[in-house]
Structures are given as C-alpha cells and as structure tokens.
N, C-alpha and C positions, 0 to 999 in steps of 0.2 A: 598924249596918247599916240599921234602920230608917229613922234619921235620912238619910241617904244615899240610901235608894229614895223617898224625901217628895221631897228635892232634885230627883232624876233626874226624877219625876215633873213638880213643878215646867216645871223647863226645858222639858221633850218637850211639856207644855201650850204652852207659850209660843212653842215654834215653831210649833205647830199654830194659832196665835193667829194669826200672822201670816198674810202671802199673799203672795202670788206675784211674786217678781223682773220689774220693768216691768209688772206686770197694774195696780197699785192694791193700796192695802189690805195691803201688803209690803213687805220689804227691797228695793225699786226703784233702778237705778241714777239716779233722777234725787232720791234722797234727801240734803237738806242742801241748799248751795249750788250751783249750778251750777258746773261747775267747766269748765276749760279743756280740749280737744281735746288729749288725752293719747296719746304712743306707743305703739303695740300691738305685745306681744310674741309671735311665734309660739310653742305647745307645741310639746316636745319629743314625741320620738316616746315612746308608752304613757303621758305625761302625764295625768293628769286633775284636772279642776277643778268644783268643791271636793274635797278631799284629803280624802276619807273613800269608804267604800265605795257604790256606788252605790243602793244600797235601806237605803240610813238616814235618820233625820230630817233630818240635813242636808246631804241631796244629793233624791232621788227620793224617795225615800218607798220605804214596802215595798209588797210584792208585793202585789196584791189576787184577783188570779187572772184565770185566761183568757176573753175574750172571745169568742165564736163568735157564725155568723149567728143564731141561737137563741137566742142569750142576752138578756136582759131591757137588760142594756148596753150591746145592738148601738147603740141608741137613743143612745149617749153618743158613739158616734163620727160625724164631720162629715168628709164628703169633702173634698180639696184641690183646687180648680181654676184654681190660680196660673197661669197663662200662663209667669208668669216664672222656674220652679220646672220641671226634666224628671225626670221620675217614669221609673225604669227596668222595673220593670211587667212581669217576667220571666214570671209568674204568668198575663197577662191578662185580671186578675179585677179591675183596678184596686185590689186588696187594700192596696197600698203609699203610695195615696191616702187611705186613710179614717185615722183621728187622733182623739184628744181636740181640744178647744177648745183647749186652753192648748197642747197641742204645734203646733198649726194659727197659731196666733198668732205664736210663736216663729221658725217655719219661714219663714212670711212676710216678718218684721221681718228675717229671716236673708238671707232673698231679695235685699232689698233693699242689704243691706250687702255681698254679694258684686258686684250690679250696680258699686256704688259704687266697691269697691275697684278692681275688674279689666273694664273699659268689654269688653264685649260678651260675658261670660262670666257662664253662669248656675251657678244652685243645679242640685243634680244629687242624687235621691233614690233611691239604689241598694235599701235596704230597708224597709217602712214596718208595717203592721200584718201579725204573721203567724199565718193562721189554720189553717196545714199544719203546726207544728213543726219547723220548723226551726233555729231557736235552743235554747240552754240552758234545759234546766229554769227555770223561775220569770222569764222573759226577760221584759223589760219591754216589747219587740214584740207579748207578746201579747195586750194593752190599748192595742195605740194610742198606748201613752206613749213610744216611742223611733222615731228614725231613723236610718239607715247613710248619711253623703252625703259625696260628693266634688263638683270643681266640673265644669262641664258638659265644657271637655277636657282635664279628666283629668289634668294636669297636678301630678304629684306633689310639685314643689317646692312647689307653693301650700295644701297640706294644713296646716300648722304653722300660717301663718296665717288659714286656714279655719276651724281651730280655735278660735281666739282671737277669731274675730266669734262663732260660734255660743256663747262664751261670754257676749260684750258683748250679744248676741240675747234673752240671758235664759233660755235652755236650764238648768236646776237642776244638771244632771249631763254632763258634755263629755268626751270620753275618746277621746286619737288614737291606738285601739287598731293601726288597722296601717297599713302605706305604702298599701295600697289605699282604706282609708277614715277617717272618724271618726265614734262612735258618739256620739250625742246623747239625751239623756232628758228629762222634764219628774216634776214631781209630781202624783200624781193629784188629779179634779176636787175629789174633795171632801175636799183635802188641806191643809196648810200653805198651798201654792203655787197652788190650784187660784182660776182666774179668780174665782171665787164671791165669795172673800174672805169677810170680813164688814162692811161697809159702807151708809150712806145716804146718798141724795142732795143734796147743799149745797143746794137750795130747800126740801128739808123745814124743816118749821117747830120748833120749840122754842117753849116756854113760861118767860119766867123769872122769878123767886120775886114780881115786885110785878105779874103778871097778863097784862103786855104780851109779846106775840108774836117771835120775832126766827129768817131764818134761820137754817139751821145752819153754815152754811160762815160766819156772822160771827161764829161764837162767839168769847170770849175767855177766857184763865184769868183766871179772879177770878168773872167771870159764876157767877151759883148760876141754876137752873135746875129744872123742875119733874119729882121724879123718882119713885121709890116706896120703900117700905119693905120688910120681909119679912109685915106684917100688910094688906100692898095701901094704904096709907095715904100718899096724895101729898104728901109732903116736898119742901122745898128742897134741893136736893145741888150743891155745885161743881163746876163743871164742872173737870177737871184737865189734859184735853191731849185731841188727837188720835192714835189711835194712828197714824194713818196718816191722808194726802189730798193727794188727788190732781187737781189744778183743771180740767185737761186729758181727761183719758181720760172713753173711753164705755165706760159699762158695761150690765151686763143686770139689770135687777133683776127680783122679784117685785115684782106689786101686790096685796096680799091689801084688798080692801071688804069691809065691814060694814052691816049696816044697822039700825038703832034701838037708837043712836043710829049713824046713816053716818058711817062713817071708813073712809078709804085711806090703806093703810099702804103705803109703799116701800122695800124692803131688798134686799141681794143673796142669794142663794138661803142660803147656809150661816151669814148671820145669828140669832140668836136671838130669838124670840118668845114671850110668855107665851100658853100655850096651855089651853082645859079643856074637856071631853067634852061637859059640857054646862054649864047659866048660872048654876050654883052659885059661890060666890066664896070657897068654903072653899077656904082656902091650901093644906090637902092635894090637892084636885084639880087644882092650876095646876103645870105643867111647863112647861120652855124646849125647847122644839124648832127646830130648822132651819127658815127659809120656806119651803125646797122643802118640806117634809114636812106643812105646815098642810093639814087637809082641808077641803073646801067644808062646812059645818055646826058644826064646830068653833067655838068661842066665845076672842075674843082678851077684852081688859082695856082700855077706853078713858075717857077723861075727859067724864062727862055733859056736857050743854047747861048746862046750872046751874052748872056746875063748884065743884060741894062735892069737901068731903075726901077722899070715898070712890070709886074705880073700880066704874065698873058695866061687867057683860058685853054683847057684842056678839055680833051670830053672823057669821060670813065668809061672804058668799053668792056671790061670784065673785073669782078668782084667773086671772090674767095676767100677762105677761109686757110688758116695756117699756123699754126706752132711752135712758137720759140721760147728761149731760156732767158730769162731776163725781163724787168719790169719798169722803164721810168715815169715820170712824170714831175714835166721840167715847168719851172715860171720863169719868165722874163718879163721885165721891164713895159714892153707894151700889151705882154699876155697874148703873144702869138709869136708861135717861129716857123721859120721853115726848114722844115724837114722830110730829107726824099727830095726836095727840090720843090716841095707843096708847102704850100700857106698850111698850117693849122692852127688851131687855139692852142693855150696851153691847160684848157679847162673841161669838164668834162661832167656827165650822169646829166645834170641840168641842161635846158636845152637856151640857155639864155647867156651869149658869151658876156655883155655887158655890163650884167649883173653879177655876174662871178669875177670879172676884172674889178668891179668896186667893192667888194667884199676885201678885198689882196691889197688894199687902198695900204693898208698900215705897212704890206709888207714895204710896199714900194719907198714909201718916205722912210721907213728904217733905213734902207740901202741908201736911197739921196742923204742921210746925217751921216751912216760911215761914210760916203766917197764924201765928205766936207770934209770930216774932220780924216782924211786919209787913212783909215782902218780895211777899206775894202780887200788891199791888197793881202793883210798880215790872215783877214778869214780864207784868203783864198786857199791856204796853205793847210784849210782844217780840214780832216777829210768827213765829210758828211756818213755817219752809219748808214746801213740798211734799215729801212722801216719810216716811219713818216715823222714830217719837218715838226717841230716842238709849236709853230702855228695851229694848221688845224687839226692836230691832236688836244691843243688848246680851247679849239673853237668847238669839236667834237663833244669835249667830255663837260663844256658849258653850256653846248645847247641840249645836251642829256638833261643836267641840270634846271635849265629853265623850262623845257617841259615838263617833267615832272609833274605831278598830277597828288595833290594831300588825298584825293576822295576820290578812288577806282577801287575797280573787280576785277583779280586777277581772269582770264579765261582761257580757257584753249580748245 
C-alpha cells in the first residue's frame, strides 16, 4: 500500500509537471513531428474527452473554490472582448465574459476554428463565469475555468463537431453534455495546464563546464553545463533533454533583478527559484519557490563577477512582468542550472523541488547507461522536436489513466 501511494504520487507530480495542451511547457498538440491534416470526428452526444471525470488530474484539475467580486482572485480573471466570439450575456453583468487566461486563450483559438469550418458562423457563448449559483456544487463556472457554447445559429447538427474543435482547441475537459450545448473546461492557472508552465526563454544564457556562454534554446544532450549541488557548490551537470519547447509561442514571463552582483532572471510565473529571507547561504535557509511568489527584498543565489566556486546572494530589487517568443524547459543531471548567472530549478507548477528531482530518477539513470555504453554522444546529434519529451507525455497520459474513476457523474 505504501509502495503504491509513492507511485500514485509519483505520477500526480508529473502531471503537475507538465503544462498546458497548446500553451507551451505541455502535452501540446504540436508535440513530435508535424503531422498531416487529419479527419475530425464529431462526439457523440454525452461524450467526453479525455474519459475521466472532469476535476481530475487528467482532465481539469480539482476544484479550487468560488470566485466572487471580492475575492483576492477576482484579479485572476481577464475579460473576453473577441468580436468574433457572441457572448449570450443573460445576466447583463457581462459576467459570462470574464475567464481565466488559459480559458480565454482556448476560447479564442476555438473562435477561430469555428470561422474556418463553417464561413460566416461564429463561436456562441451561452454560459461563462457564474457568480449567482447557478450551476452544481463545486462547478467549474465558478472560477472562470468553464464555458456552455454552441454555434452562433444554433444549429444542432453542428454540435458533434463543435465539439471536436473545442477539443483540437486545447480545452483540457470537452463534454457534449446536451443537444442544446457543449460544456468545455480548462485547468486551473496554477495548475498542470495553467499557461505559467514552467519554462525560460531560448535567449537566456547558460554557462558550460569550460567557462564559455551558450543560449539556451542551442543546448544539446551531451552539453554538461554549469549547475549546483545541494551544498550551493557550482558543478558541471548534463544537460539531459528539454522537457518541453516551444520555438513559436509568446509567453509571459517574470523578470526578477538583483543587484550586487545585478542579475536578471527570466522565468514563467510557476517556475522554481532558489529563494532566502535574508543573505545567509546556509542551505537550511534556501527554499524553491514559485516566481510569482519571489518578494522584492528576498535574496536569490547568483554566480559572482569572479566566478569562483561558491554562489554568493543577491537581493531582488524589482520584479516585472514581460514577453518573449520562445518556450523551454531544460533537465540536467542535478535538476538545477544556472541561468542569467542565477541558480534555478529545473522544475516547476509544484512547489517541492526534491520531489520533482526523484520523480526524473529514471531519467537520470537512462543517461548514466548511454554515457557507459558511449551512446550519449551519437544522441547528441538528434535534434529534439518542438513539444514535450516522450517522458512525461508518458507519465501524463498514465497518471490520466490511473485516475480514472469506473463510478462518476459527469458535471459542469
């Protein structure tokens, strides 16, 4: 039994590792090779996709609780002003409008694949955040994270395959609950799925083992690279893969600076960072936190001007927000690099780096069997696709699995 809740744990990390279907930093459908313009099957009526219950790890995520104008989380929803998206807006609070980021994203991309299919027929958005109660206990309405849509007329034949865009849309949970509509959900922001990810920019820089500087979007496996220990002691570590990247997409990252020595760090909000209260560099004072969560005074972990052995602290004196093209998210060997001249993890959504480093246990001894039998170098030469590592797309679509539930109600 105990051996089996390690496991389950295990996996539930590992989804949580990931991110978000089409965001980056995720099970993306542009993961692997590009592949060919494939047929699209309409659902059936009460169908849902993925085939697990809707507030599991792999579909939605669970509940996290209701939003109201009051709440600290109002702040997390982002109004819809699509043109090409009609909001039914029953309420006229434009309540049906406001959204997560990642449902807002999805909705969009949905927009446009309804345009495509059906020339002068739009998205039609019958229910959107509800802040009256009107849905089911624990309803994912009441976050922002779902929508009721049909298409603009209404036209019931076209529901089945309405469906089946809002799947290819990236929607985490799709459900053609009735002829009148289909119910769509997302994972929450700071979830699995949640746009955050965990990821840095391909212009950040890396350091690798003989001094010289190098992108991070050119890494290669075989590449060793400048990482840390658990005593803060800057090691060479291998770099082993990308868990995920994405050449294309904009994303939002933090920028946490420092000053003496000045460094700017760039991560996406639910990345991990080595953090300490104050400029002590005793190992017990350094925790991994979220970038959202760094406070301005807080002290990161950065590589002197000198650049000896040892990490000296920095204090974070301003934190912003900023936008670039490009998505990665790198593993090495001790499951930290530095980057920007900063310690980071190479882990991230969870806030527990040593638990996500033993999860990555199997990667690491894969890599130690190629460098024995001398294969490291010949992978070097493969060039990894866009979209996530064949791991935890592995671990993803097995902890989907082993949650799974015989005896649920669908609800929304």
């Amino acid at each position: 039994m105990v051996l089996m809740r390690v496991m389950m744990l295990s996996v539930s990390l590992c989804l949580l590792l990931l991110a978000s279907v089409g965001s980056g930093c995720g099970p993306g459908r542009g993961y692997g090779k590009r592949r060919h313009p494939k047929k699209l099957t309409p659902l059936s009526l009460k169908q849902f996709i993925p085939n697990v219950a809707e507030k599991t790890l792999g579909a939605s995520g669970k509940y996290e609780g209701k939003i109201t104008r009051n709440s600290e989380r109002f702040k997390d929803l982002t109004p819809n002003y699509n043109p090409d998206i009609i909001f039914k807006d029953e309420e006229k609070t434009n309540a049906d409008r406001l959204m997560t980021q990642r449902c807002k994203d999805k909705l969009n991309s949905l927009a446009i694949s309804v345009m495509n299919q059906w020339p002068g027929v739009k998205l039609r958005v019958t229910e959107g955040w509800d802040e009256d109660g009107h849905h089911s206990e624990e309803s994912l309405h009441y976050e922002g994270r779902a929508v009721d849509i049909t298409t603009s007329d209404r036209d019931k034949s076209k529901y089945g395959m309405l469906s089946r865009l809002a799947v290819e849309a990236g929607f985490d949970w799709v459900y053609y609950e009735s002829k009148a509509h289909i119910h769509c959900s997302v994972k929450a922001e700071n979830s699995v799925a949640a746009k955050s990810g965990g990821c840095f920019r391909g212009s950040s820089m890396v350091i690798l083992a003989d001094g010289r500087t190098k992108p991070l979007e050119e890494l290669q496996v075989g590449n060793k690279v400048l990482a840390a220990d658990r005593q803060g002691n800057l090691v060479p570590s291998d770099f082993l893969m990308f868990m995920d990247q994405d050449r294309q997409i904009t994303r939002e990252f933090h920028v946490l600076e420092t000053d003496e020595p000045r460094r700017r760090l760039t991560l996406t909000p639910t990345h991990l960072v080595f953090v300490m209260n104050n400029n002590s560099t005793n190992s017990s004072d350094i925790k991994a936190l979220f970038a959202s969560n760094v406070k301005l005074g807080q002290w990161l972990l950065a590589v002197g001007d000198d650049r000896s052995d040892h990490l000296i602290p920095t204090r974070v004196t301003k934190i912003y927000v900023e936008h670039y093209k490009g998505s990665y998210a790198p593993v090495t060997c001790h499951g930290t690099i530095i980057i920007d001249q900063v310690l980071a993890s190479c882990y991230a959504v969870v806030e527990d780096h040593d638990l996500a480093h033993w999860v990555f246990s199997p990667v690491r001894l894969w890599h130690s069997f190629l460098s024995l039998v001398g294969m490291v170098k010949e992978l070097s030469s493969i060039h990894q696709a866009d979209g996530v590592h064949w791991y935890p797309e592995f671990l993803y679509h097995m902890g989907g699995w082993l949650l799974d539930s015989s005896s649920f109600h669908p609800q929304s």
